[in-house]
C-alpha positions as CSV (number, residue, x, y, z in Angstrom):
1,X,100.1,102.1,89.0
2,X,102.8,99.2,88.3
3,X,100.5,97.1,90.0
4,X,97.1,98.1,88.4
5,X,98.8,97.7,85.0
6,X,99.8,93.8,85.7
7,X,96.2,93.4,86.9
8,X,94.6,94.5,83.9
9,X,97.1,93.3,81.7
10,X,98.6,90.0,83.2
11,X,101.6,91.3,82.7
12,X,104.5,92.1,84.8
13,X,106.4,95.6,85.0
14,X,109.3,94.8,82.6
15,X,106.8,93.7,79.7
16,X,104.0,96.5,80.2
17,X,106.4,99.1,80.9
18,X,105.0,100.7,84.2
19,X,107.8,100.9,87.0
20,X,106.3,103.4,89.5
21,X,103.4,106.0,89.9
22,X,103.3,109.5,87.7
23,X,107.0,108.7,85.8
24,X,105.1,106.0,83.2
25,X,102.5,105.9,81.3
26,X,101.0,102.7,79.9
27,X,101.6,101.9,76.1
28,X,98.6,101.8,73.9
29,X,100.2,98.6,72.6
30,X,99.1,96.9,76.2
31,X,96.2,94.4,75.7
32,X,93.9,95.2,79.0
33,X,91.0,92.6,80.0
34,X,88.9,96.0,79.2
35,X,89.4,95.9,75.8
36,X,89.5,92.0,75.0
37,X,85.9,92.6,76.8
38,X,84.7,95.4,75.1
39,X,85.6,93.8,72.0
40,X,83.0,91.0,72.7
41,X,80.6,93.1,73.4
42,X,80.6,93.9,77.0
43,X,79.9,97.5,78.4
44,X,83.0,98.4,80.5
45,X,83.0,100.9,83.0
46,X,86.2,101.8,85.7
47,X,85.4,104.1,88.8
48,X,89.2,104.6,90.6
49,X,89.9,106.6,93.7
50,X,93.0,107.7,93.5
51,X,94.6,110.4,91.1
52,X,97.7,108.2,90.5
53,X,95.2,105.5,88.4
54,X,94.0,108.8,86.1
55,X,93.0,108.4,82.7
56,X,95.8,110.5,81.6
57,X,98.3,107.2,82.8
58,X,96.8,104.9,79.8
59,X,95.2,102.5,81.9
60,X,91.7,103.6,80.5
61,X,92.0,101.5,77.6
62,X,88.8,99.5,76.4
63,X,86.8,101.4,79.5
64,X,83.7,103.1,77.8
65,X,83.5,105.4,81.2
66,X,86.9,105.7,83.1
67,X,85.8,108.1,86.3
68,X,87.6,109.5,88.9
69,X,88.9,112.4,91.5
70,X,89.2,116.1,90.1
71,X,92.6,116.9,91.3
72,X,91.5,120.6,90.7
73,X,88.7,119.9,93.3
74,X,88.0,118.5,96.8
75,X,85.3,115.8,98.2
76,X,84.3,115.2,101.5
77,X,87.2,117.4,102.5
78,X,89.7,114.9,101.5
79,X,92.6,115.8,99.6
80,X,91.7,116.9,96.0
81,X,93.2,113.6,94.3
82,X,91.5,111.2,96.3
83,X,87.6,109.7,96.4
84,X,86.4,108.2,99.4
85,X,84.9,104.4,98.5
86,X,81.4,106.0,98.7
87,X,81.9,108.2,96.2
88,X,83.2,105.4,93.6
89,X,80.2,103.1,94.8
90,X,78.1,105.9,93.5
91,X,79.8,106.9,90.9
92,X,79.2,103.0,89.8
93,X,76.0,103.0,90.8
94,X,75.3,105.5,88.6
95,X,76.8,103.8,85.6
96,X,75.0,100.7,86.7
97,X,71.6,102.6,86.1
98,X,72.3,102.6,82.3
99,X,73.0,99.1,82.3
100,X,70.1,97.1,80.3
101,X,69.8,93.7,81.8
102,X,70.2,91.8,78.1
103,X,74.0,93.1,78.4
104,X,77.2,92.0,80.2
105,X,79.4,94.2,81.8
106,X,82.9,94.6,83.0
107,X,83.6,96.8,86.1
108,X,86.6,97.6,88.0
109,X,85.8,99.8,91.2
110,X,88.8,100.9,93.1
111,X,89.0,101.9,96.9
112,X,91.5,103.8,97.7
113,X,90.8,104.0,101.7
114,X,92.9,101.5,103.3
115,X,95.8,103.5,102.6
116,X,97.7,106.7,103.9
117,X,96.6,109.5,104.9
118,X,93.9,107.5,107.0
119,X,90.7,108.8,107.6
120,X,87.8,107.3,108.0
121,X,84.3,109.1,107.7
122,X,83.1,110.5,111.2
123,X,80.6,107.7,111.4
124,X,82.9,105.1,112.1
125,X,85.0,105.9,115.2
126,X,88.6,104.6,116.0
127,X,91.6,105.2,118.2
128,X,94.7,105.8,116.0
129,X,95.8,102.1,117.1
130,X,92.8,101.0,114.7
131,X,92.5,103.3,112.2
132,X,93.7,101.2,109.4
133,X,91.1,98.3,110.3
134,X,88.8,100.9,110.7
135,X,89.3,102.2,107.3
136,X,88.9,98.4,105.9
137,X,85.4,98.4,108.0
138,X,84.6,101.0,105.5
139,X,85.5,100.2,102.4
140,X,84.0,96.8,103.3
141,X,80.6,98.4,104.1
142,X,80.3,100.0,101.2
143,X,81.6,96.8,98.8
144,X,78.2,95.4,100.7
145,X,76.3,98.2,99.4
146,X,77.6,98.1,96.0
147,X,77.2,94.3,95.8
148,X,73.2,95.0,97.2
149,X,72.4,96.7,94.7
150,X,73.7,94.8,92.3
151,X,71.1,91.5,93.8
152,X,68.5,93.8,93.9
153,X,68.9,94.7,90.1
154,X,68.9,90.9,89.6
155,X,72.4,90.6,88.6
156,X,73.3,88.4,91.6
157,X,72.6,85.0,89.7
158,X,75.1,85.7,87.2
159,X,77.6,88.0,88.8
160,X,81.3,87.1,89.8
161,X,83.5,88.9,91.6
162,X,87.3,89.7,92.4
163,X,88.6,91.3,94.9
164,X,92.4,92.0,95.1
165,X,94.7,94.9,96.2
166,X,97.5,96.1,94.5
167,X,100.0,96.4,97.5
168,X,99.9,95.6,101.8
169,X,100.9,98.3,104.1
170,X,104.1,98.0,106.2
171,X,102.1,99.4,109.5
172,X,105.7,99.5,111.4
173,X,107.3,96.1,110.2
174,X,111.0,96.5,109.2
175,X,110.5,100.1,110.0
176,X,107.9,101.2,107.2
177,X,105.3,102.9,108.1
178,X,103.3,102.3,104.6
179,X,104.6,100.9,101.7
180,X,107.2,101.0,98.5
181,X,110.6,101.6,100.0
182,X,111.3,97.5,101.2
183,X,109.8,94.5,99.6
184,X,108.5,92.3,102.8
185,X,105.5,90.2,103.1
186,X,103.8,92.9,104.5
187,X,103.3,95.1,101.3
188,X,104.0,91.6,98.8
189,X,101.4,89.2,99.9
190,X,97.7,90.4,98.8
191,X,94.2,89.1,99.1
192,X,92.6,87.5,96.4
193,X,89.2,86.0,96.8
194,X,87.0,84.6,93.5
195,X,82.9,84.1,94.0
196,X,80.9,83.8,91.6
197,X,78.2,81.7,89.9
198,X,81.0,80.8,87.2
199,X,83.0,79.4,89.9
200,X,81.0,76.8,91.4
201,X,83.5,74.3,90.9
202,X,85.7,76.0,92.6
203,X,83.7,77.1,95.6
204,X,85.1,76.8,99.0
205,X,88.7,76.4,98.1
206,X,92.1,77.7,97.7
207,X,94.6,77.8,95.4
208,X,97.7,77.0,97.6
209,X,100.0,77.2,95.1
210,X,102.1,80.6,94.4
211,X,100.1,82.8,92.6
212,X,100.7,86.7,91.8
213,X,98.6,89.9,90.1
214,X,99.9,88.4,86.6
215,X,97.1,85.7,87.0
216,X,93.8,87.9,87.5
217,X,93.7,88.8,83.7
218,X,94.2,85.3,82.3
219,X,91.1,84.4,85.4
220,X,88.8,86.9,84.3
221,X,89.0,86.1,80.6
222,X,88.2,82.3,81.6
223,X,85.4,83.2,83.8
224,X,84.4,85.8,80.9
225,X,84.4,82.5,78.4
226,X,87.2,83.9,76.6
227,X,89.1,81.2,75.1
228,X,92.8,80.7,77.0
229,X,94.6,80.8,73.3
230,X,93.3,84.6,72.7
231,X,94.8,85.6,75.4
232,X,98.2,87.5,75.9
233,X,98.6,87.0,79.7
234,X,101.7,85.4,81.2
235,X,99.8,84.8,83.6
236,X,97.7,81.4,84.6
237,X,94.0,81.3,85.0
238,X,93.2,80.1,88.2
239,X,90.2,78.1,87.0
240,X,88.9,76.0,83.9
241,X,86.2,77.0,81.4
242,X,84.0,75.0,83.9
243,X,85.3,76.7,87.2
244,X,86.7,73.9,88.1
245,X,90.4,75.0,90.1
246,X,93.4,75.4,88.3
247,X,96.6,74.9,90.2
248,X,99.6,77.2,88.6
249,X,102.4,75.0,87.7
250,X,105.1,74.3,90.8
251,X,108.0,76.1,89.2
252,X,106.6,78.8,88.3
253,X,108.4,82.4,89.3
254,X,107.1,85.7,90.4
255,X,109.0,88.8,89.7
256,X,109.0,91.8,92.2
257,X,110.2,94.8,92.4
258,X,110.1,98.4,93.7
259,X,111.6,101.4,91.9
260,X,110.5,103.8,94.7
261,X,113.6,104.0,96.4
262,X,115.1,105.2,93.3
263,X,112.5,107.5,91.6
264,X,112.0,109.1,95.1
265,X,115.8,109.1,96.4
266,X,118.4,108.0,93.6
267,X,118.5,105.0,95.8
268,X,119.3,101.6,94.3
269,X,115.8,99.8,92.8
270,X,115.1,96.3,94.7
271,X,113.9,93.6,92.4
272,X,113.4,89.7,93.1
273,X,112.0,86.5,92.4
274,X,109.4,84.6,94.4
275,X,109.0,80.8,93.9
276,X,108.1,77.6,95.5
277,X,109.4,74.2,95.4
């Protein structure tokens, strides 16, 4: 939730508010990308997998639709609070089909799959030494599917895309099994790929500067042709109004943190600073 609030709102935790999952809810005096979006006239539509992203959290802000798991119900005999990433690809699809081709839209699907309890759909077989890759097959398979029928609507021409995570898993480094109680490379450092026709100026490279979840929002508004002064981010787009690359500055700093331990048990909160020379 922390994490899903900076994305939307390219802000960190101690502006937005959000410090862990269930014990904060999102102030409807947070600017999301979903609303600057809506507000121009975009049809916005959020499809999340897990019940700790519910509507009831605030982060449904400027979402027309905002769909997710029924904790008072099960699917696919997961736990009640939980959607496999099929089931939010068809859920979107769904939306997708009132969609008229004139309009622009803003969509945030979320996979929750790659993440504890692991367990992959009987079609794809593992060993428990694979599971977790396994589980990534999965949610990757059904990305493809998603982004298929998107090209076959017609969309592909004009479409971008971002794919991000909001945390890593510990898988056994420094003793964590999954993630929230340390604050190690493991759980800190996230994918974050940009493809798009709006970034053709940018295609094929990488930002190596230090970048973090703060800088989505201010990127998606660019790529949206949102002008940079409209927006409240304090984050940095990583690309121009032409998609050309747009290195953050070098002294930039990163805040992290993890109130976990503490919500969890009464342990001390561990908070930081990440920044390059």
């Amino acid at each position: 939730m922390p994490s899903h609030a900076t994305i939307l709102t390219g802000q960190p935790p101690s502006v937005h508010g959000v410090h862990s999952n269930g014990n904060y809810v999102l102030s409807s005096e947070a600017e999301l990308v979903s609303e600057t979006l809506h507000d121009r006239g975009f049809r916005t539509g959020a499809f999340v997998s897990a019940f700790v992203l519910d509507a009831r959290f605030g982060l449904d802000q400027g979402f027309e639709s905002y769909r997710g798991p029924d904790p008072s119900k099960r699917v696919d005999r997961l736990p009640a609070a939980q959607w496999r990433a099929g089931t939010a690809v068809d859920e979107a699809i769904d939306w997708f089909g009132g969609i008229r081709p004139d309009e622009s839209f803003f969509a945030w699907i979320h996979f929750f799959d790659p993440h504890q309890p692991y367990r992959p759909p009987k079609d794809f077989r593992s060993s428990a030494r694979q599971i977790y890759d396994v589980e990534i097959a999965y949610a990757d398979r059904e990305l493809g599917r998603l982004l298929e029928f998107l090209d076959a609507q017609g969309r592909s021409p004009e479409l971008t895309v971002v794919v991000t995570a909001d945390h890593g898993e510990g898988l056994g480094e420094h003793g964590e099994v999954s993630y929230g109680i340390l604050a190690y490379q493991g759980t800190l450092h996230v994918p974050l790929v940009i493809s798009g026709a709006r970034v053709r100026g940018a295609a094929g490279s990488r930002v190596r500067s230090l970048v973090g979840l703060v800088d989505v929002a201010p990127t998606l508004l660019t790529l949206a042709g949102v002008p940079s002064g409209e927006s409240r981010s304090a984050g940095h787009s990583l690309v121009d109004a032409q998609g050309v690359p747009v290195a953050p500055p070098r002294d930039r700093v990163i805040q992290i943190e993890t109130l976990l331990p503490y919500h969890v048990f009464g342990w001390s909160a561990l908070r930081g600073l990440l920044w390059r020379n």
